[in-house]
LUMNUSE-995777 format. One line per field, with one value per residue: residue number from 0; residue in one letter; x, y, z of N, C-alpha, C in turn. Coordinates in nm, 4 decimals. Atoms other than C-alpha are relative to their C-alpha. Example, Ala and Ser with C-alpha at 12.3 -4.5 7.8 and 13.67 -1.06 7.14 Angstrom:
<baros>
seq = [0|1] $
type = [A|S] $
nX = [0.0890|-0.0820] $
nY = [-0.1190|-0.1190] $
nZ = [0.0000|-0.0060] $
caX = [1.2300|1.3670] $
caY = [-0.4500|-0.1060] $
caZ = [0.7800|0.7140] $
cX = [0.0900|-0.0770] $
cY = [0.1200|0.1090] $
cZ = [0.0000|0.0730] $
</baros>
This chain:
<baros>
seq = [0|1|2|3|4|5|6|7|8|9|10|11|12|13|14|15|16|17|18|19|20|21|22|23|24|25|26|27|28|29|30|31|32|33|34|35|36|37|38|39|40|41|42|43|44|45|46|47|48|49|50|51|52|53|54|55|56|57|58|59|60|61|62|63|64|65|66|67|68|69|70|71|72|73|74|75|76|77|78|79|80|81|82|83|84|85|86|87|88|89|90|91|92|93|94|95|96|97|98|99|100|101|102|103|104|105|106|107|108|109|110|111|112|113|114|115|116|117|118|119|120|121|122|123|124|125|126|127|128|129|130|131|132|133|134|135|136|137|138|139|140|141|142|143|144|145|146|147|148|149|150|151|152|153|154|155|156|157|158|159|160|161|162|163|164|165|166|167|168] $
type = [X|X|X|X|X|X|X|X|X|X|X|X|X|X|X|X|X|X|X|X|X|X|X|X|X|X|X|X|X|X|X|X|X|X|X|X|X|X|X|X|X|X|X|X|X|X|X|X|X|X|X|X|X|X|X|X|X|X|X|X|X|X|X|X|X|X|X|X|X|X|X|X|X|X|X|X|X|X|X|X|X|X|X|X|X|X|X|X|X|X|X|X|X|X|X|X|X|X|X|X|X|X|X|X|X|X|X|X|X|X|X|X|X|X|X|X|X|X|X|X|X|X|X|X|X|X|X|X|X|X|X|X|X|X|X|X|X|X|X|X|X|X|X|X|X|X|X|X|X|X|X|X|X|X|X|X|X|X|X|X|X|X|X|X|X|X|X|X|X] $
nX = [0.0820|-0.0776|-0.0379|0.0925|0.0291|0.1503|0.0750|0.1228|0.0517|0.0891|0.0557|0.0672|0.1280|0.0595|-0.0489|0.0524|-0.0677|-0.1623|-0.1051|-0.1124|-0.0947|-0.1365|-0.1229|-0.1089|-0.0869|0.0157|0.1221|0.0595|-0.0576|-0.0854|0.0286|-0.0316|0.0385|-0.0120|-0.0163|-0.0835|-0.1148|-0.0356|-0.0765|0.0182|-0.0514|-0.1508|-0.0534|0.0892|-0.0539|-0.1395|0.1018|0.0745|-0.1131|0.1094|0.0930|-0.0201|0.0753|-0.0393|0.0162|0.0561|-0.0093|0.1046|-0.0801|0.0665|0.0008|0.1439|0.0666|0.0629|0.1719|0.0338|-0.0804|-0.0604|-0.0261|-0.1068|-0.1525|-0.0374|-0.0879|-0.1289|-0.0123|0.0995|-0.1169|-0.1381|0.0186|-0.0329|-0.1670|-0.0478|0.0598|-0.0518|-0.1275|0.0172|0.0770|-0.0732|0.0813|0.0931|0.0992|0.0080|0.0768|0.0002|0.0959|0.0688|0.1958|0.0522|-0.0629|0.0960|-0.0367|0.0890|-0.0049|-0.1521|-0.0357|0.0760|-0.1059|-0.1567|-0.0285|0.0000|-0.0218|-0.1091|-0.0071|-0.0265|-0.1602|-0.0938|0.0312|-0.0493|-0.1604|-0.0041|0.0572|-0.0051|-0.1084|0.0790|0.1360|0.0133|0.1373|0.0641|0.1740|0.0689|0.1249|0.0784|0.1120|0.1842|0.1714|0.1111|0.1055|-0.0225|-0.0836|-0.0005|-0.0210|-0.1346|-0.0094|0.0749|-0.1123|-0.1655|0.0327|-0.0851|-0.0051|0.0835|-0.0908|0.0758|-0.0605|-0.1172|-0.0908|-0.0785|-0.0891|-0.0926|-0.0607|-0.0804|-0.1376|-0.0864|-0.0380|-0.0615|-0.1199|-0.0923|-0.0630|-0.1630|-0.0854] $
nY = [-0.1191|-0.1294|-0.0014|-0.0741|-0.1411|-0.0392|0.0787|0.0020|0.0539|0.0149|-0.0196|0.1102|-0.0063|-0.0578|0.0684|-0.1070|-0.1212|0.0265|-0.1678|-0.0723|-0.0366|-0.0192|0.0439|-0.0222|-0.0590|-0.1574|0.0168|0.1137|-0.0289|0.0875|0.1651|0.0559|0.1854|0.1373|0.1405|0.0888|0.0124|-0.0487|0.0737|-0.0173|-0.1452|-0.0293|0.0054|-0.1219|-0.1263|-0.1334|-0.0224|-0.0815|-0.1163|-0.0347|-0.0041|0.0109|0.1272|0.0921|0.1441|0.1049|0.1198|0.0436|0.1303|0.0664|0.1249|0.1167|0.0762|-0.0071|0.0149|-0.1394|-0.0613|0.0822|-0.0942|-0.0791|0.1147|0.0103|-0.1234|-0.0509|-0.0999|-0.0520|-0.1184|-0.0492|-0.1104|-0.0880|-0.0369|-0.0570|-0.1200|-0.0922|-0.0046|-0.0639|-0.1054|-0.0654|0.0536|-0.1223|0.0198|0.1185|0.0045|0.1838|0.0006|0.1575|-0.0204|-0.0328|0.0511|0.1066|0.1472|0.1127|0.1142|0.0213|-0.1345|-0.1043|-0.1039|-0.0222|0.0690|-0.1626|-0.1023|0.0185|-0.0210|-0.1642|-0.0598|0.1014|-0.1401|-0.1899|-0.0318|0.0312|-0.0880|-0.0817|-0.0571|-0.0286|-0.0734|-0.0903|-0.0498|0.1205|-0.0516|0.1285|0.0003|0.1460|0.0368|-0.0613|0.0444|-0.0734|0.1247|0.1243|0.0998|0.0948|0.1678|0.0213|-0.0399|0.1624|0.1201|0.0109|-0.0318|-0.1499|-0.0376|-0.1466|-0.0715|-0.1278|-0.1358|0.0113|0.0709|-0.0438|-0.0993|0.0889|0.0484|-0.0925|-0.0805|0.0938|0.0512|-0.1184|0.0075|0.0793|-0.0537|-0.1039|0.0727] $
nZ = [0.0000|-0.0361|0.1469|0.0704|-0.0669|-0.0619|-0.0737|-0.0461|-0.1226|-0.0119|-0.1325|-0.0579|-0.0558|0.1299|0.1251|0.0967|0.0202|0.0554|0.0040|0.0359|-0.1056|0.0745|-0.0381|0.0545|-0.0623|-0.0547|-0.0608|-0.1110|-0.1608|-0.0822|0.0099|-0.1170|-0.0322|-0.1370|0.0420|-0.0923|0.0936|0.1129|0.1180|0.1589|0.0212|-0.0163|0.1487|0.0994|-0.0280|0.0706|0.1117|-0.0932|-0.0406|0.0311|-0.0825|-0.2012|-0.0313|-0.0810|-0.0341|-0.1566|0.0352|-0.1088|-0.0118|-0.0908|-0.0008|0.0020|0.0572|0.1125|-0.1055|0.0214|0.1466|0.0931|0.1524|-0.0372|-0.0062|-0.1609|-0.0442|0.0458|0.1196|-0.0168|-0.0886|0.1238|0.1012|-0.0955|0.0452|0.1153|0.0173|-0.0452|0.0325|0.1162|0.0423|-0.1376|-0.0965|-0.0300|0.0849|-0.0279|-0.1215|-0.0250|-0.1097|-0.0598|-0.0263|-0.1117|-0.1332|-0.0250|-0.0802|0.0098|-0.0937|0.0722|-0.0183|-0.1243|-0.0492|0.0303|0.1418|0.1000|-0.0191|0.0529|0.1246|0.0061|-0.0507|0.0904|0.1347|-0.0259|-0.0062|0.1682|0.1386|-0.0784|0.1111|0.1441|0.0023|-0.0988|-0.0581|-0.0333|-0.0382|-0.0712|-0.0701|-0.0672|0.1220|-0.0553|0.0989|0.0581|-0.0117|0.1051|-0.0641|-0.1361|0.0150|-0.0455|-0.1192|-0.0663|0.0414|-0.0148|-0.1205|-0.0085|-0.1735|-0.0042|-0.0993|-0.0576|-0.0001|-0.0564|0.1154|0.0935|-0.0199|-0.0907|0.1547|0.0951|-0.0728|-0.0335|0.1043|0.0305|-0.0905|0.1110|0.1301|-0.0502|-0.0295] $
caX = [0.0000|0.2953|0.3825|0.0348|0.0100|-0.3416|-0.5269|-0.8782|-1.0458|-1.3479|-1.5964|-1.6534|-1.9564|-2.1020|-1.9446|-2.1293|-1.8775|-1.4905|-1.2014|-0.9340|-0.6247|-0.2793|0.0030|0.2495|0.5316|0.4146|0.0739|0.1656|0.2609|0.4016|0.3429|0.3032|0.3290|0.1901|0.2916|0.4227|0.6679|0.7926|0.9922|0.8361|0.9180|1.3094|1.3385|1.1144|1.2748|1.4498|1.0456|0.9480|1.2978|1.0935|0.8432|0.8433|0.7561|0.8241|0.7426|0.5516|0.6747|0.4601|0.7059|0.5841|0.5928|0.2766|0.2906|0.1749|-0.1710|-0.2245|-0.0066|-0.0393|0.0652|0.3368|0.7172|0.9245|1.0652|1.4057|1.3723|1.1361|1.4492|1.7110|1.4525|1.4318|1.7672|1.8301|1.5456|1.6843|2.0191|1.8887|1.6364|1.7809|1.6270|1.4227|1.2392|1.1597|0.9203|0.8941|0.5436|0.4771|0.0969|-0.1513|-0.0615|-0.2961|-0.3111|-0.4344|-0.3090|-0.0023|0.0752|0.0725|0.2887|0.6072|0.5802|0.5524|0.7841|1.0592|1.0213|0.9866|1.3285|1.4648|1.3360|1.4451|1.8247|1.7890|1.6041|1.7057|2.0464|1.7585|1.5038|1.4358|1.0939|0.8821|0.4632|0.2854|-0.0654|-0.3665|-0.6107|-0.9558|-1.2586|-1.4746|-1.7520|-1.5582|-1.2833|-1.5081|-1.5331|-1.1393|-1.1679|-1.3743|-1.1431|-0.7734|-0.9488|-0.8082|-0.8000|-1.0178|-0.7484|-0.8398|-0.6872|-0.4547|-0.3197|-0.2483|-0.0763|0.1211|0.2445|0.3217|0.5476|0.7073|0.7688|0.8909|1.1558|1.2933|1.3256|1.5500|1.7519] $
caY = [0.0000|0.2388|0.1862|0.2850|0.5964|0.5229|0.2843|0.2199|0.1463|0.0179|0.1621|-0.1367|-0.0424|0.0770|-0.1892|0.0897|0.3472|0.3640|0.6426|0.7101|0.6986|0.8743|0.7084|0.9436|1.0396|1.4069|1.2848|1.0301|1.1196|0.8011|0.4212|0.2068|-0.1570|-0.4032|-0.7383|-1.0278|-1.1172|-0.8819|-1.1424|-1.0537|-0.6821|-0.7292|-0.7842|-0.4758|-0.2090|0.0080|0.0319|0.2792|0.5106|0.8279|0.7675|0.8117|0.4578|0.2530|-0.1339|-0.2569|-0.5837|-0.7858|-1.1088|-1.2984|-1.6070|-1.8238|-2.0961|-2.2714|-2.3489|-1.9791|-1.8512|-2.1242|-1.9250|-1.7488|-1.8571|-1.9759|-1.7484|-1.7936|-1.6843|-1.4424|-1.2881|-1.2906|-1.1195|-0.8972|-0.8340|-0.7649|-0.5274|-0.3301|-0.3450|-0.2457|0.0421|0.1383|0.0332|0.3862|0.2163|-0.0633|-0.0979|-0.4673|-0.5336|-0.8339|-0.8223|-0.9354|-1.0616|-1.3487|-1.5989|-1.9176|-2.2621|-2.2675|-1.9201|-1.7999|-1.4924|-1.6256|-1.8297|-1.4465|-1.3115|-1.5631|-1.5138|-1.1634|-1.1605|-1.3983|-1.1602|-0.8223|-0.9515|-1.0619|-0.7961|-0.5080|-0.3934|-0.3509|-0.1513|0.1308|0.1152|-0.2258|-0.1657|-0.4558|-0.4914|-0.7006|-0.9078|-0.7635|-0.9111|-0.8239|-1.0648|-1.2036|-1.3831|-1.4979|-1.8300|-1.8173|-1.7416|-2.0408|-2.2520|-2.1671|-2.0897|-1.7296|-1.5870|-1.2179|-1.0174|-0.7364|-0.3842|-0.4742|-0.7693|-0.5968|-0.3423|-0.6089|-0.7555|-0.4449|-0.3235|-0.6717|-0.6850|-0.3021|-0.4094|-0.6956|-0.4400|-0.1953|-0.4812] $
caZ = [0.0000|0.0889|-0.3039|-0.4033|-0.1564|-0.0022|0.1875|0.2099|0.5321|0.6017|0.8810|1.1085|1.2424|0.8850|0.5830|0.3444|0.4683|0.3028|0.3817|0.1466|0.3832|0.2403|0.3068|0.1357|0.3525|0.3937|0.5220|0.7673|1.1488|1.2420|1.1758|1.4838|1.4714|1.7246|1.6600|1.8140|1.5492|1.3276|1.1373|0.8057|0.8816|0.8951|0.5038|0.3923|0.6528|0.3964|0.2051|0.5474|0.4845|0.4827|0.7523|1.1749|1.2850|1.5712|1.7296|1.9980|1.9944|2.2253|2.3801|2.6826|2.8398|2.7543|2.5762|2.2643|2.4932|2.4770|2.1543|1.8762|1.5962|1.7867|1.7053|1.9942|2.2318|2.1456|1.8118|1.8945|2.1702|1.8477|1.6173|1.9173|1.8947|1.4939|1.4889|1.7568|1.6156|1.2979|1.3568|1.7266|2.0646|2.1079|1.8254|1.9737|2.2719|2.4286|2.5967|2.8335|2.7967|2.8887|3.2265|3.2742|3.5805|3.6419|3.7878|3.5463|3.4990|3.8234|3.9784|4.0026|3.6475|3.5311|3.7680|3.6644|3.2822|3.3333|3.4879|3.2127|2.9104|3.0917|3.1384|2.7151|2.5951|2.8632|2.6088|2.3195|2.4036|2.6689|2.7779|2.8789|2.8747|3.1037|3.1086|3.2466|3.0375|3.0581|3.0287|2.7846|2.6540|2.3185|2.5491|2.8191|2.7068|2.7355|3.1125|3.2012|2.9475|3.0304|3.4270|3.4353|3.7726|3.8196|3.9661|4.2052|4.1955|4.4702|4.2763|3.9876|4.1461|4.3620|4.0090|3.8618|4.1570|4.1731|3.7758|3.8126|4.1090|3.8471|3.5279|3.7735|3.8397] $
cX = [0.0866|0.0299|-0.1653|-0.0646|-0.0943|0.0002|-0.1409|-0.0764|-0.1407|-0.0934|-0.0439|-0.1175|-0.1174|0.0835|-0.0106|0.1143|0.1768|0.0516|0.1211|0.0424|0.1602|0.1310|0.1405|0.1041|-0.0444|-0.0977|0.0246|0.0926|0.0763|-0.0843|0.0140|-0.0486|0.0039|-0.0090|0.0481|0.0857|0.0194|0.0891|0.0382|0.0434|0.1567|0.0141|-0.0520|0.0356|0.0084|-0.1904|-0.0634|0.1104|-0.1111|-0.1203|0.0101|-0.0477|0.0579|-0.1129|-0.0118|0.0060|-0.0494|0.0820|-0.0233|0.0110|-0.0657|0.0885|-0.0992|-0.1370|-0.0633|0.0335|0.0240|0.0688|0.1279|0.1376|0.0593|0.0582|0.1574|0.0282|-0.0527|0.1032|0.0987|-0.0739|-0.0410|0.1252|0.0532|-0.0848|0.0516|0.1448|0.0083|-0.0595|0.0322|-0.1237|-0.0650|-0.1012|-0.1040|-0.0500|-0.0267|-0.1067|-0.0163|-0.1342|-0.0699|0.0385|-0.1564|0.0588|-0.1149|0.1292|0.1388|0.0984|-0.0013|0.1151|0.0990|0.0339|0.0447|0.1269|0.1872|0.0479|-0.0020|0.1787|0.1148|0.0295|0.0413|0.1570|0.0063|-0.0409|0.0514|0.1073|-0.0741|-0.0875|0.0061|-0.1128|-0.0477|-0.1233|-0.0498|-0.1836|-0.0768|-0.0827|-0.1257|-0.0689|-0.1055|-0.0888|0.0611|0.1085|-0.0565|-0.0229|0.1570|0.0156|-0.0302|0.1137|0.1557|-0.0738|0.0991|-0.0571|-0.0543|0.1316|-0.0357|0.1123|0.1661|0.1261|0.0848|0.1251|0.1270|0.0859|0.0852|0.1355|0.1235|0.0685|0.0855|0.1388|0.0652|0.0311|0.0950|0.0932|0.0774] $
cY = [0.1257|0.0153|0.0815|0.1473|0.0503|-0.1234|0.0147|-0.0653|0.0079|0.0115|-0.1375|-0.0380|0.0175|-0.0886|0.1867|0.1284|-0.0264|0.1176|-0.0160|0.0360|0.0151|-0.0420|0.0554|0.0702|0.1497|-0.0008|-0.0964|0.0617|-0.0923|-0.1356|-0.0362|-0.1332|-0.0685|-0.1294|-0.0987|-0.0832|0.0558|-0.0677|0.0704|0.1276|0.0773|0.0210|0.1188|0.1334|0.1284|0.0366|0.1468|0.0988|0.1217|0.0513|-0.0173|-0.1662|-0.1027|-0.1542|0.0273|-0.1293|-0.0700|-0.1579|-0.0435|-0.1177|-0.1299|-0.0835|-0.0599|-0.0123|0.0960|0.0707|-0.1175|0.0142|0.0949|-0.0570|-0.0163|0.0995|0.0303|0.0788|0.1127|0.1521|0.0370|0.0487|0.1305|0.1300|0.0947|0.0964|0.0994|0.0454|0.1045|0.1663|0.1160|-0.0373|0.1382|-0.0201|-0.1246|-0.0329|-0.1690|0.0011|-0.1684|0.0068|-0.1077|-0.1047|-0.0923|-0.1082|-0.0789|-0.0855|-0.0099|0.1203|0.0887|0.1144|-0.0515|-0.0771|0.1578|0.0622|-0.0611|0.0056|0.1265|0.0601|-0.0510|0.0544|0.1451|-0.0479|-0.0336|0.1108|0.1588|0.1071|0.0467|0.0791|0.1165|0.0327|-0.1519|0.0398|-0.1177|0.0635|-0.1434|-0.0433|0.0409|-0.0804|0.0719|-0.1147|-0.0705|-0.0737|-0.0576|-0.1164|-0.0218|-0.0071|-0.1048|-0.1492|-0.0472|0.0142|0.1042|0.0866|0.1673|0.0636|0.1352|0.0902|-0.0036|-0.1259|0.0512|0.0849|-0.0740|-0.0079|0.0552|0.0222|-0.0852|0.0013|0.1567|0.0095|-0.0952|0.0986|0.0987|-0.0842|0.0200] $
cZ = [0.0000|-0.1617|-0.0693|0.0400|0.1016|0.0427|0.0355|0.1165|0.0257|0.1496|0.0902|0.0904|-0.1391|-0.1211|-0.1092|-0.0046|-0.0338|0.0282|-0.0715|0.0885|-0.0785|0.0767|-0.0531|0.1582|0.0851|0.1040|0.1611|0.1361|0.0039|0.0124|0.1473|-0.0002|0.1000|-0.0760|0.1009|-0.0899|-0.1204|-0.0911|-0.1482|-0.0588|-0.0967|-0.1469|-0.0634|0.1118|-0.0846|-0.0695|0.1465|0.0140|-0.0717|0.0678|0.1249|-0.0180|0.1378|-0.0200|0.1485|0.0109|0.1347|0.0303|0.1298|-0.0011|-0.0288|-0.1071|-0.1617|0.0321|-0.0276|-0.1357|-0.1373|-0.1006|0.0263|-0.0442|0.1534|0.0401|-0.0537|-0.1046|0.0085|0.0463|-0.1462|-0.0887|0.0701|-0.0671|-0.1703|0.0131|0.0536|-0.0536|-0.1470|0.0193|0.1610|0.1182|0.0594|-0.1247|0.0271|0.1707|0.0650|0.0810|0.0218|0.0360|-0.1347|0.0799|0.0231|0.1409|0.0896|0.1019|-0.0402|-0.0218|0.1153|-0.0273|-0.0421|-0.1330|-0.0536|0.0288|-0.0677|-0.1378|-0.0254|0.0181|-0.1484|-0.1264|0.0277|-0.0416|-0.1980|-0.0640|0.0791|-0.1189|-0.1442|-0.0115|0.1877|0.0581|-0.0049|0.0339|0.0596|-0.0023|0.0428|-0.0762|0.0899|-0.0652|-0.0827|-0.1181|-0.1497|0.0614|0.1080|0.0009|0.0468|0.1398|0.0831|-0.0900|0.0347|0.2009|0.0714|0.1282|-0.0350|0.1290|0.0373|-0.0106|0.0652|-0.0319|-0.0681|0.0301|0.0680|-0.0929|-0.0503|0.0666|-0.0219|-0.1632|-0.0023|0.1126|-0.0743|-0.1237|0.0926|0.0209|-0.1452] $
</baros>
């Protein structure tokens, strides 16, 4: 699309409605990709010289149970790695979200993979975003299936502090 200049987007509340969206250089603020493996990215870099853009690259501990479609972590940490290497780690945001727990995932499953991914990915990136999975009624079948724990306020906040005393480390 960046080759043809535009992008058409479709209202998702309204099919009927379409917007002409310009993608030329002059027009665009700033690309922002969330993904959880930019793999496919690495080879087409040089097609966004031109345009602001960062990565939210989304890398976490779950599981193929939870992530079937995900690659494994390892690879996941070394395409980590080249991206930042390539485009600079102020481009390159690393989120462990969403913070889910259950019977298998508890706290310290999180808090030791949290620690394991900061000391790997810590040299690549300068900022780490955590959040919590919310319910909202197209995953609540998931909630009753994986048996995902309703975490209260003071939880979360427990979590956060504890996952924010491992990234100062």
């Amino acid at each position: 699309r960046l080759k043809a200049g535009y992008v058409i987007t479709i209202n998702p509340y309204n099919q009927h409605i379409a917007h002409r969206v310009s993608l030329k250089p002059e027009d665009v603020t700033c690309f922002v990709f969330w993904t959880k493996n930019p793999t496919p990215f690495l080879k087409r870099l040089d097609e966004l010289k031109g345009y602001q853009y960062y990565f939210q690259f989304t890398l976490n501990a779950y599981g193929t149970d939870l992530e079937p479609f995900v690659p494994n972590k390892n690879q996941l940490v070394q395409t980590f790695k080249i991206l930042s290497n390539v485009i600079g780690k102020e481009k390159v945001i690393w989120r462990y979200d969403p913070i889910l727990i259950n019977d298998y995932y508890t706290k310290e499953y999180h808090y030791y993979w949290f620690d394991k991914l900061c000391a790997k990915l810590s040299p690549f990136t300068n900022k780490c975003i955590i959040s919590f999975i919310d319910v909202y009624k197209k995953i609540e079948n998931n909630f009753k299936k994986y048996h995902i724990n309703n975490l209260s306020e003071e939880e979360m906040i427990d979590i956060a502090k504890t996952f924010q005393d491992i990234a100062h480390k």
